[in-house]
C-alpha positions in Angstrom: 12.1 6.1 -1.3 13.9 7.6 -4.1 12.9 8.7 -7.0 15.0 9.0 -10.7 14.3 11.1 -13.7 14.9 8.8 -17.2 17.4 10.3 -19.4 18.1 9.2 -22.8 20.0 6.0 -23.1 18.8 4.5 -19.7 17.2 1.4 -19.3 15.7 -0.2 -16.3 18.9 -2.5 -15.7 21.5 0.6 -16.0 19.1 2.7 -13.4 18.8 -0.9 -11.2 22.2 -1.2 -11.1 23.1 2.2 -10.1 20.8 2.1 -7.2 21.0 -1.6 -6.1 24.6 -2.6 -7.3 22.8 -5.2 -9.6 20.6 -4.7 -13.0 18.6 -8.1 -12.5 16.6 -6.3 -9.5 15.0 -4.0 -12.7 11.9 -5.9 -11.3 11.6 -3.8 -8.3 11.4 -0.7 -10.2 9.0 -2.2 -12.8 6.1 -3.3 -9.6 7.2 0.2 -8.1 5.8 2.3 -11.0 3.3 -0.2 -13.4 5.5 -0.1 -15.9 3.5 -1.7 -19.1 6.7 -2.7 -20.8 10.1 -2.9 -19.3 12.3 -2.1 -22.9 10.2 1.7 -23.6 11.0 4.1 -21.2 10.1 7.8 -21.7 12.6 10.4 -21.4 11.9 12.7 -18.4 9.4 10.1 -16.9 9.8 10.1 -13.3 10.3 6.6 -11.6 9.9 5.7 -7.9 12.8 3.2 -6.8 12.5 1.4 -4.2 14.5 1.7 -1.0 17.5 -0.4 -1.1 16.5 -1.3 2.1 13.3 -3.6 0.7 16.2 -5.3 -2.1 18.7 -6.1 1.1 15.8 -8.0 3.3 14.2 -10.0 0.9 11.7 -8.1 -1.3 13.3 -9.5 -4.5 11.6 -11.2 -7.6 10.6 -14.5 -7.8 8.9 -16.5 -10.1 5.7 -18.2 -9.9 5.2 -21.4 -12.1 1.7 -20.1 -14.1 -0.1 -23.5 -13.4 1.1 -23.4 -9.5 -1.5 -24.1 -6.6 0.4 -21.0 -5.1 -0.6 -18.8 -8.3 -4.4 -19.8 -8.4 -4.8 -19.1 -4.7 -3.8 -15.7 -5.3 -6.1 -14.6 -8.3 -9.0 -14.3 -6.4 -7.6 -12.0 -2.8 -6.0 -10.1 -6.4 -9.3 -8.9 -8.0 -10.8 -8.7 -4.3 -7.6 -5.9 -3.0 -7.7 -4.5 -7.0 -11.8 -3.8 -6.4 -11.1 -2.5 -2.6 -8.8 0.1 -4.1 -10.4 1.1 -7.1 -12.4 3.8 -4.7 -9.1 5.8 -3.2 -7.5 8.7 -4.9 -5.4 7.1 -8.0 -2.2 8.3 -6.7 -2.6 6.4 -3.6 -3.9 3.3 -5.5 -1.3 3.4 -7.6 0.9 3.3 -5.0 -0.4 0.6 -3.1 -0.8 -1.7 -6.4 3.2 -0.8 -6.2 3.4 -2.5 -2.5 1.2 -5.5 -3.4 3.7 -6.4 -6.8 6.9 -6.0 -4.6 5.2 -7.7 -1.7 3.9 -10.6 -4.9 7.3 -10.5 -5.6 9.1 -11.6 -2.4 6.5 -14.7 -2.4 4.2 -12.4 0.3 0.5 -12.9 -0.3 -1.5 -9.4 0.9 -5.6 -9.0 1.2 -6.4 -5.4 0.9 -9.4 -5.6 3.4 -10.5 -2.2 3.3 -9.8 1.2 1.2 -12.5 4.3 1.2 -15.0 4.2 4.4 -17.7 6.1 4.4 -18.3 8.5 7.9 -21.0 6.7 8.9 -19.4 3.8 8.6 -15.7 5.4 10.4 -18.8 5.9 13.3 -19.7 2.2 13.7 -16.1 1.4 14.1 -15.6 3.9 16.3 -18.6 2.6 18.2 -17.2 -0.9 18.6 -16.0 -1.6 22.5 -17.3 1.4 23.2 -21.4 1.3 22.8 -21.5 -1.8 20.9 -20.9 -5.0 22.4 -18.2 -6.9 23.5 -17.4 -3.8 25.4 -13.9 -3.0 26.7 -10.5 -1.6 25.4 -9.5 -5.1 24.1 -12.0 -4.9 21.9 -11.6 -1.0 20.4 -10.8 -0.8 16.8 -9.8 2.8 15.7 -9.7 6.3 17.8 -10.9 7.9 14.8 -14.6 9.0 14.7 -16.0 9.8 11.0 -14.6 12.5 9.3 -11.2 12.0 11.7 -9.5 9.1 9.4 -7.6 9.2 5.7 -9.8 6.1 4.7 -12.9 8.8 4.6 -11.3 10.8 2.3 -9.9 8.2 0.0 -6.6 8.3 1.4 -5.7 4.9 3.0 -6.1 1.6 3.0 -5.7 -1.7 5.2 -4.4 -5.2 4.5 -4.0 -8.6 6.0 -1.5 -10.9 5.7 -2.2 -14.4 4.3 -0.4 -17.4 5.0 0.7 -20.3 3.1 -2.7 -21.7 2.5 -3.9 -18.5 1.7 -5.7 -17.5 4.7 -5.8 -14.5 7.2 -3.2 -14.0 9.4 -3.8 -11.6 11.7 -0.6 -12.7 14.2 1.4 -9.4 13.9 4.3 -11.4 14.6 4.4 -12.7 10.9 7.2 -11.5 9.2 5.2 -10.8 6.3 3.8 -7.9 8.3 7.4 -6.3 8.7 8.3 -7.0 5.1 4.7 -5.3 3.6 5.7 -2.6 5.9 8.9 -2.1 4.4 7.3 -2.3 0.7 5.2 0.0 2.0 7.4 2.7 2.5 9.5 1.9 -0.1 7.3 3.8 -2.5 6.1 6.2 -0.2 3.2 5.2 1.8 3.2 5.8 5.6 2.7 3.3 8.0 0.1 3.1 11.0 2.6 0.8 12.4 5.2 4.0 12.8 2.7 6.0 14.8 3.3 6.6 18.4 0.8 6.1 20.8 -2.0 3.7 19.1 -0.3 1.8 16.5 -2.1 0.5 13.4 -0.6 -2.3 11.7 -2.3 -3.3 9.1 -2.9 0.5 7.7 -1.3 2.7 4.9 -1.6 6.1 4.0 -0.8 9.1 1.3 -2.0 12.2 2.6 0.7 14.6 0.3 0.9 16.8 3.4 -3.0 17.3 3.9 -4.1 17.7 6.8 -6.9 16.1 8.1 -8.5 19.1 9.7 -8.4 20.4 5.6 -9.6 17.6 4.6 -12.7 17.9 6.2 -13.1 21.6 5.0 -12.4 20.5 1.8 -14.8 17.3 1.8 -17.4 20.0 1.9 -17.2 20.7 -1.5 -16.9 16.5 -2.5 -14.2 14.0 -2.2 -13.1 15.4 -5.5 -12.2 19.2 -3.7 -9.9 16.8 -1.5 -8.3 15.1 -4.1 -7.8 18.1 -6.2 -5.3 19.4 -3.6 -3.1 15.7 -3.4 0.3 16.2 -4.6 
């Protein structure tokens, strides 16, 4: 991810095409950051621009015909992934509203199918193939009890992949998957996919260098005490 301070004269074409080689990916940088309206930027206003990574393998803009079966089927996983990450910390949502438009962009349909978690319910996940039934290791969700995940401090958030029709697809194998992660990181989210050990596809994450362990000192005090110390 980098990032580009707006200096008087720029416009989002110039600053495309001195990242990306060509101003008609200004797109990118407009799903990257919200911006309201492409011809007013603010001098000094910070932007996050995309890695030219996501540009090179197929995160580029395409349109959507407004009357399209494609375009309906999408309005309502929208407003469901909008009200799932309404409850995390703004920076994070506003980041991962960034990852859905450039994922929107490429033609990639994402569900956001989880954001905050409560602890009690991080402890029923945990409890899953371990107390509750099926039991086994095929069937174990998350390590994380309450208290031991981003989600619980309004941190992080999952997602699914939907296919053509606009269902689930929870086959990993989808390139869809790669290309959200790559979105993903593109404005600065971490990936559960990166992590060694247990790897967790469909999760993202902004921590701004908290720890968990201060998290939970902090959470004390209210979610608010934790998000008071994201930067």
């Amino acid at each position: 991810m980098n990032t580009y301070r707006v200096k008087k004269g720029d416009t989002l074409g110039k600053i495309a095409r001195q990242f990306y080689g060509d101003s008609a990916r200004f797109p990118l940088i407009v799903a990257a950051n919200n911006v309201p309206d492409p011809d007013r930027l603010t001098i000094g206003q910070v932007l996050i621009v995309p890695d030219l990574l996501v540009a090179e393998t197929g995160l580029t803009p395409r349109t959507t015909p407004r009357d399209s079966p494609a375009r309906t089927r999408s309005t309502r996983p929208a407003a469901l992934s909008d009200r799932r990450l309404s409850g995390l910390h703004p920076i994070v949502a506003s980041r991962a509203r960034a990852m859905l438009d450039l994922c929107s962009l490429a033609g990639l349909a994402i569900l956001v199918t989880q954001g905050v978690r409560t602890w009690e319910e991080q402890d029923a996940l945990f409890a899953k193939g371990r107390t509750v039934p099926p039991i086994g290791a095929s069937h174990i969700v998350t390590k994380a009890r309450g208290g031991q995940s981003y989600h619980n401090f309004g941190l992080a958030f999952d997602i699914i992949v939907l296919d053509s029709m606009g269902k689930t697809d929870w086959n990993t194998s989808h390139p869809g998957w790669k290309r959200a992660a790559e979105a993903g990181r593109s404005v600065g989210l971490e990936w559960g996919g990166d992590w060694k050990g247990f790897k967790d596809i469909p999760h993202f994450q902004y921590t701004g260098g908290l720890t968990l362990a201060e998290c939970r000192a902090l959470f004390a005090d209210g979610i608010e005490a934790v998000w008071e110390r994201l930067v």
